[in-house]
C-alpha positions as CSV (number, residue, x, y, z in Angstrom):
1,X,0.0,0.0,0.0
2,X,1.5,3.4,-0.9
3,X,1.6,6.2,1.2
4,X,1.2,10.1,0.5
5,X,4.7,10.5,0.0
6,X,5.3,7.4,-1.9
7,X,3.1,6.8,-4.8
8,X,3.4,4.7,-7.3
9,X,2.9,5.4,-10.9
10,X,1.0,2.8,-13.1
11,X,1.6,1.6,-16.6
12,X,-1.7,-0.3,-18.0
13,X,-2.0,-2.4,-21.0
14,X,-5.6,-1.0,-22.6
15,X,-6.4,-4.1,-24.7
16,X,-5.4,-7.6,-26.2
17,X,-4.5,-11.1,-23.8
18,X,-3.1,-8.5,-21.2
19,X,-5.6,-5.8,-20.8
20,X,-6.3,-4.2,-17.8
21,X,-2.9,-5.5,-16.8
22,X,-1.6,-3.2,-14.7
23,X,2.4,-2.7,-13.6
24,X,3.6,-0.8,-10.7
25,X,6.8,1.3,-11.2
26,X,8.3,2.5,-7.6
27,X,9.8,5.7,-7.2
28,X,13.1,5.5,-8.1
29,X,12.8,2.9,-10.0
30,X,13.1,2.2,-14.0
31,X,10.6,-0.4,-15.6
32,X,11.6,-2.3,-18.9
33,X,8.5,-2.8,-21.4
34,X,9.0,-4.8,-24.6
35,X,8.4,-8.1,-26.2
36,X,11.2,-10.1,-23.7
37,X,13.1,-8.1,-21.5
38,X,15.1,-9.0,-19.0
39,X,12.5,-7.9,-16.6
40,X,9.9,-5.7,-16.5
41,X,6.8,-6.0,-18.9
42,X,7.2,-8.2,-21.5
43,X,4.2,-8.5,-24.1
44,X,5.5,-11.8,-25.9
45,X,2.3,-11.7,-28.0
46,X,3.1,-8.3,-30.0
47,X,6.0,-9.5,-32.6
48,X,5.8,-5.6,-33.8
49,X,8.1,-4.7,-30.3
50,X,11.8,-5.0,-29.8
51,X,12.7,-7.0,-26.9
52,X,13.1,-3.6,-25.1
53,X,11.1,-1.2,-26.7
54,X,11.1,1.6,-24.5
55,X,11.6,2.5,-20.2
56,X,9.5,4.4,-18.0
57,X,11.4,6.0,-15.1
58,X,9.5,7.3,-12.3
59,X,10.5,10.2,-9.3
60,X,7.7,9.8,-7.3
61,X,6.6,13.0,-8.5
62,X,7.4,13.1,-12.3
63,X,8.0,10.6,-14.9
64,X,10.2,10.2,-18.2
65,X,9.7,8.1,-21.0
66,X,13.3,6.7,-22.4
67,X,13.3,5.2,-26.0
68,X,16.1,2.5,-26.8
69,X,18.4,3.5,-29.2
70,X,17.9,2.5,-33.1
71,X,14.4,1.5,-31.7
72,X,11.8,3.3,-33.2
73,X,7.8,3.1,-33.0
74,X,7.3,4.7,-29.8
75,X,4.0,6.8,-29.5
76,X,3.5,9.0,-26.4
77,X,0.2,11.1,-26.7
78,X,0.5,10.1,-30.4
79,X,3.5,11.9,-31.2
80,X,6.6,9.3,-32.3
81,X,9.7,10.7,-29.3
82,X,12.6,9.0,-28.0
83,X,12.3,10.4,-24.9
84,X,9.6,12.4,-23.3
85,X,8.1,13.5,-19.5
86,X,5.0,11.2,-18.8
87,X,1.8,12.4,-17.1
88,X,-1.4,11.4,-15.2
89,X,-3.0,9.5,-18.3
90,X,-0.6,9.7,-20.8
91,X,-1.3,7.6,-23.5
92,X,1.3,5.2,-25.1
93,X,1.4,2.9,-28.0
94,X,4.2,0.6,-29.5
95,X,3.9,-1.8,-32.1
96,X,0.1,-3.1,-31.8
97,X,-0.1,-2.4,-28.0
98,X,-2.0,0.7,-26.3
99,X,-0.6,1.5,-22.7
100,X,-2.1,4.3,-20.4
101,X,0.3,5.8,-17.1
102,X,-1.8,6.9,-14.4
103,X,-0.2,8.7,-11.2
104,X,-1.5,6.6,-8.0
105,X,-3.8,8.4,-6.5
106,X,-3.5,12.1,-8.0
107,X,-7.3,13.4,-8.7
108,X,-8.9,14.6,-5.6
109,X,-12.6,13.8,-5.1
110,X,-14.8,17.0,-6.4
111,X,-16.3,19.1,-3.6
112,X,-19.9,17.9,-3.0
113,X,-22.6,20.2,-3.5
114,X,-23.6,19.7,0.7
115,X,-22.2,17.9,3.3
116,X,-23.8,14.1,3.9
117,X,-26.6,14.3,6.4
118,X,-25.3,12.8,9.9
119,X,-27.4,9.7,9.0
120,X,-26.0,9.1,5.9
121,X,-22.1,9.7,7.3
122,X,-23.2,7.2,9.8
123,X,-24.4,4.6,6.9
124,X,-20.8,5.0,5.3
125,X,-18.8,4.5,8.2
126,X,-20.7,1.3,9.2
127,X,-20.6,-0.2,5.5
128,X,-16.5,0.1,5.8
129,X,-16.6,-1.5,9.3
130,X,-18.9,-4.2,8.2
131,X,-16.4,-4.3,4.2
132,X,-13.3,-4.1,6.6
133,X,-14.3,-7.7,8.9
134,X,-15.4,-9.7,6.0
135,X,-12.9,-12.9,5.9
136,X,-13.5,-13.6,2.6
137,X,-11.5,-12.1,-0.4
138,X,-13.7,-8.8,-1.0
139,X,-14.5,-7.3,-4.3
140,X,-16.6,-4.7,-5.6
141,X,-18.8,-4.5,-9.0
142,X,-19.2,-0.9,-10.2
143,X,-20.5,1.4,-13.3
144,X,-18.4,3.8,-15.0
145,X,-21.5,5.5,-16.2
146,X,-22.9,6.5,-13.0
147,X,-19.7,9.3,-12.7
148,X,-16.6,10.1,-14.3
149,X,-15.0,9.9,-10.6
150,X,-15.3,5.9,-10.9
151,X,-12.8,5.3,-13.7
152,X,-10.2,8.7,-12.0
153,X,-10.7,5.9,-9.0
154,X,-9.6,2.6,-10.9
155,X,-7.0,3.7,-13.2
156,X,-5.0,5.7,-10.3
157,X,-5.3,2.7,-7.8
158,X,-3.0,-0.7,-7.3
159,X,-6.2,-2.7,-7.4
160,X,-6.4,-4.9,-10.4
161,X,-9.8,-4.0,-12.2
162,X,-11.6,-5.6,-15.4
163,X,-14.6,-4.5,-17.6
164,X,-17.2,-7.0,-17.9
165,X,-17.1,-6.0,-21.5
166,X,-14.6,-7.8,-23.9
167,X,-14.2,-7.3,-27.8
168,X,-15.6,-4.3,-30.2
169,X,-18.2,-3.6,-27.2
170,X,-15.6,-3.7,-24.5
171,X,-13.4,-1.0,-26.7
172,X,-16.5,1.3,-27.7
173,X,-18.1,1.1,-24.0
174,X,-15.3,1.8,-21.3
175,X,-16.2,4.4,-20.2
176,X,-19.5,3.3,-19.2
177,X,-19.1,-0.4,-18.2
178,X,-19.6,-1.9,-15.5
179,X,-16.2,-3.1,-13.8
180,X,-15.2,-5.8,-11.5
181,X,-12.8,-4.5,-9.0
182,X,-10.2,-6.9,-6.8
183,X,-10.2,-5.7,-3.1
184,X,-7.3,-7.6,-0.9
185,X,-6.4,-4.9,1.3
186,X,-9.1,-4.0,4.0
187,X,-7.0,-0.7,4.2
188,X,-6.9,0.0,1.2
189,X,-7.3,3.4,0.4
190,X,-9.7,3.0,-2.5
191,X,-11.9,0.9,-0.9
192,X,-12.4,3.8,1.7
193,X,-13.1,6.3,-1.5
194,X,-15.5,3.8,-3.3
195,X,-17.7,3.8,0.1
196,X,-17.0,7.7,1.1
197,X,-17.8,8.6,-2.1
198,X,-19.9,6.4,-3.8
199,X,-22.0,5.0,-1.1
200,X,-25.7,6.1,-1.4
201,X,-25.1,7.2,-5.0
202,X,-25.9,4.2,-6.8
203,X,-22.2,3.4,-7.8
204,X,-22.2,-0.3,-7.2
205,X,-22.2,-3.0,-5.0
206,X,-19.7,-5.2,-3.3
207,X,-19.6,-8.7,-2.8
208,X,-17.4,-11.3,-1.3
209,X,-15.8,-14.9,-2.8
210,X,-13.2,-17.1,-2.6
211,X,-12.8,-17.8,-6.1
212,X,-9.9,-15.5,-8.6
213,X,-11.1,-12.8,-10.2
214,X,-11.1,-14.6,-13.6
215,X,-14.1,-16.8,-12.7
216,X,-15.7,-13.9,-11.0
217,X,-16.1,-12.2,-13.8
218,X,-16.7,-15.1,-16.0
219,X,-20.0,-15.4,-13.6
220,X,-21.2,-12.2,-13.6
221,X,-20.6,-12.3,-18.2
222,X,-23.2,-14.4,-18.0
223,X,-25.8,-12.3,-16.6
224,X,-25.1,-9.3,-18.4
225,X,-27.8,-9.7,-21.0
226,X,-31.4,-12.0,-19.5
227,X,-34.8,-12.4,-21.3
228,X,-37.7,-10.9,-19.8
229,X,-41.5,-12.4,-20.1
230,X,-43.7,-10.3,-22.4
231,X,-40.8,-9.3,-23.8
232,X,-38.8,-9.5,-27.3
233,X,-35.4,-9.7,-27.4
234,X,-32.7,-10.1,-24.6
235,X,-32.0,-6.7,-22.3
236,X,-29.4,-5.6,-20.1
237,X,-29.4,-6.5,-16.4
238,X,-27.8,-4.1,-14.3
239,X,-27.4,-6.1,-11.1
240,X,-24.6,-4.1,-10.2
241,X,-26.8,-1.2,-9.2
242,X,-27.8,-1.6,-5.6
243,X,-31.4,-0.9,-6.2
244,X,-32.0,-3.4,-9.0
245,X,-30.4,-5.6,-7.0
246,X,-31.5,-5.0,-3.5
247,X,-34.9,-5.6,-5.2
248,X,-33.7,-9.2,-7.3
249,X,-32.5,-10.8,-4.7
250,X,-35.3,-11.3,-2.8
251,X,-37.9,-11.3,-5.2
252,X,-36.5,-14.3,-7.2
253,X,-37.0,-18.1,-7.2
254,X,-34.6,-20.7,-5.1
255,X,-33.2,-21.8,-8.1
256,X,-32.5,-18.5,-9.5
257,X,-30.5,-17.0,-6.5
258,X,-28.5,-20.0,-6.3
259,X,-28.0,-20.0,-10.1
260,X,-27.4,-15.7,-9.4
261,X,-25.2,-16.6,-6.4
262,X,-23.0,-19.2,-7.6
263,X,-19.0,-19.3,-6.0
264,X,-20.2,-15.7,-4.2
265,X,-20.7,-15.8,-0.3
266,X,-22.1,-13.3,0.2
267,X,-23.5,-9.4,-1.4
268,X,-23.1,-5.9,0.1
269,X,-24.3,-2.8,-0.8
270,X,-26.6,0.4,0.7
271,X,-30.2,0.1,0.9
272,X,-33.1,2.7,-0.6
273,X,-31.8,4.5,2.7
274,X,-27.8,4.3,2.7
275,X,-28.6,1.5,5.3
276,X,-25.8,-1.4,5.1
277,X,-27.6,-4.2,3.4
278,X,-26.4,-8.1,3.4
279,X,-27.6,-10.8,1.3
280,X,-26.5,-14.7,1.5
281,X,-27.1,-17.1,-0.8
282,X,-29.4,-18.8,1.9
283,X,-33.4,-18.1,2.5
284,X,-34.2,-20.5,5.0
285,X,-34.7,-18.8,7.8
286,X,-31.2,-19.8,9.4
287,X,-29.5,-16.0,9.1
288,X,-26.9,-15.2,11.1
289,X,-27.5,-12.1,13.1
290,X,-26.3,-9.2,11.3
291,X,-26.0,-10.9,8.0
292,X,-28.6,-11.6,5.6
293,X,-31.2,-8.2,5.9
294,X,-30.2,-4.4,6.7
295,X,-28.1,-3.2,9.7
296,X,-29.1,0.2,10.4
């Protein structure tokens, strides 16, 4: 986990076998990208790099782009250099592979409009207690569309993230997917900012499961798109709002849920109120205090 004083800056791959890969570069330290280097970032699936195609060094505070000599092909902001400064977002390409650098944690949160009613600050800080104790690997699934603050969030954080979107669709609709984020760290600064911010304001939900991320996502694919009675055609499901959900879940057949539920152990997300709300994949009566319901 970085600190104020030591960030780290973050080199993502933006599409291909390794998008949404994200790198970490330390300060002080240089990072190697190409098809095989030494070490560092090697993309063995793009024959259009060198083996070193370019290096990112990184202050802590500012960072340089370094071409290699008699290497050319480099893109930064879509101008060909050999050497340039890097900044929060810069956009890279070399041979067939787009990469974005993002400064951890740079883009402070806008000024709201008011301050959170008391109730409301009391929701948030008991959804972080109750996020903070769960055993379980934690993750969260949230939707760029609902503010631009939810992709500043992702790209300038450690956490790995993925769209639930893949192909021409995934490319055209980034900014207003839905994404799957990876949560290990209960103290994890962008956990705190997804429920300070985002918490009440329809962002997303979080959810916990002992399966990797890969199959998490793979689960949640396949309800991105349902069939509706009465209707024609296949529409989107947007689970990952907390009030579509918060009114699935309990509405819907055994079979369903446990179909819905799969590997996950358990959903958590704010209720029409901002009140903490918990749903298990079990409705027989047998809920452990505090879990399945509202706390509030």
């Amino acid at each position: 986990m970085s600190t104020g004083t030591r960030r780290h800056a973050i080199l993502q791959v933006r599409w291909g076998p390794l998008a949404y890969q994200k790198t970490l570069i330390e300060p002080g330290q240089v990072l190697k990208v190409g098809r095989a280097p030494p070490s560092g970032l090697a993309v063995p699936q793009d024959a259009g790099l060198a083996e070193v195609q370019f290096e990112l060094s990184w202050s802590g505070k500012r960072g340089w782009l370094h071409g290699q000599p008699d290497v050319p092909g480099t893109l930064l902001d879509g101008e060909p250099v050999e050497q340039g400064e890097i900044f929060n977002g810069s956009w890279l390409r070399a041979g067939q592979t787009d990469f974005s650098v993002y400064f951890e944690k740079t883009t402070p949160p806008r000024e709201p409009g008011q301050p959170d009613p008391p109730v409301l600050v009391a929701h948030k800080a008991q959804a972080l207690e109750v996020l903070r104790a769960q055993e379980a690997p934690l993750y969260a699934l949230v939707d760029a569309a609902r503010s631009e603050r939810i992709l500043e969030l992702l790209h300038e954080s450690v956490e790995d993230c993925y769209s639930l979107y893949e192909g021409p669709r995934g490319v055209a609709l980034a900014e207003v997917a839905p994404y799957l984020v990876s949560l290990p760290r209960k103290d994890s600064w962008l956990l705190e900012a997804l429920v300070q911010e985002g918490w009440g304001a329809h962002w997303g939900v979080f959810l916990t499961s002992a399966a990797p991320a890969r199959l998490v996502r793979r689960h949640f694919r396949k309800f991105l798109m349902v069939e509706a009675e009465g209707v024609e055609g296949r529409l989107y499901f947007r689970y990952y709002d907390p009030r579509v959900l918060g009114a699935f879940l309990p509405s819907c057949p055994p079979g369903t849920r446990e179909e819905f539920f799969g590997d996950i152990e358990g959903f958590i997300f704010s209720g029409s109120n901002g009140e903490v709300t918990v749903e298990l994949p079990s409705l027989d009566g047998k809920r452990p205090p505090g879990r399945n319901g509202t706390r509030g």
